[in-house]
Structure formats: C-alpha cells, structure tokens
C-alpha positions in Angstrom: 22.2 -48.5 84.1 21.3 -45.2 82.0 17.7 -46.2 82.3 17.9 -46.4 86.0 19.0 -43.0 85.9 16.4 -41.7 83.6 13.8 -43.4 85.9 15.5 -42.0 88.8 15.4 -38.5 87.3 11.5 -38.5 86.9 10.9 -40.3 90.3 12.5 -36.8 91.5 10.5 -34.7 89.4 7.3 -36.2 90.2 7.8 -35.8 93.8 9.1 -32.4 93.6 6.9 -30.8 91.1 3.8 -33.1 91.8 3.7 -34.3 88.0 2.6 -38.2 88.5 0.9 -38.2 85.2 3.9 -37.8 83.1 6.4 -40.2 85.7 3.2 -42.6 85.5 3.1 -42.5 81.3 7.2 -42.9 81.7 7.0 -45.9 83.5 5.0 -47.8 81.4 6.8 -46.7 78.1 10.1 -47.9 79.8 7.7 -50.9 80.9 8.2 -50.5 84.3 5.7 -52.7 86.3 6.4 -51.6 89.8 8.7 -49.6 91.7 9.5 -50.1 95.1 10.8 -46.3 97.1 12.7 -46.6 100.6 12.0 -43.5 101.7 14.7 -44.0 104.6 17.4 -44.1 102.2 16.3 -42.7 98.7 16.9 -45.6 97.3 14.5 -47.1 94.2 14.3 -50.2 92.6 12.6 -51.1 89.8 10.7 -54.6 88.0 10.8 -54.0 84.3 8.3 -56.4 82.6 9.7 -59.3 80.8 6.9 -59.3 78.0 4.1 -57.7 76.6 1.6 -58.9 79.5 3.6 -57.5 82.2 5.1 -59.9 84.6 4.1 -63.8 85.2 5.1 -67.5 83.3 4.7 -67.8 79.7 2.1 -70.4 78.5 3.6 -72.9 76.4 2.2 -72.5 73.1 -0.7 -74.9 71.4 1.9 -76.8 68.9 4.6 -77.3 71.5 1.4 -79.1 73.9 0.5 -81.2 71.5 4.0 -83.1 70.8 
C-alpha cells in the first residue's frame, strides 16, 4: 500500500510541475509497466511487472520440456 502512495505522490508531481522524466525513471525502478489515470475521479491504478521481462507467461524451461 506505501508504494501506491509513493507512486501516487510522483503521478502528482509530474502533472503539476511537468517533470515526466523523473515519474517515467520512478516507474520503471518500482517496475511499474503501465498505469491506467481516470481523470474523472483521480483515481490510478497500477500493473507492476511480475518478472524481469515485464508482463506475459513464463516459458517452461529446456530441462523441464524434455521429461
């Protein structure tokens, strides 16, 4: 939940102080592959990557294939 806050507190800084390179280099550290803004209600939500090569299946791995 802190991290949503964090991410939350540079979503508002970009937008009011027009910084995009620093929220854009804060998303990927947290590893943040999108975010999704409903300007309507303010409301953000965010899909954190679930490994290294952002979001998607794993491949099974060559000795597990072979069995």
């Amino acid at each position: 939940m802190e991290l949503l806050v964090r991410l939350g507190h540079f979503f508002e800084q970009a937008r009011s102080d027009a910084d995009y390179a620093t929220f854009a280099n804060e998303l990927r550290r947290h590893k943040v592959s999108y975010y999704i803004y409903f300007v309507s209600t303010g409301n953000m939500n965010f899909v954190m990557a679930k490994r290294r090569g952002g979001l998607g299946k794993k491949r099974p791995r060559a000795a597990a294939r072979s069995r």
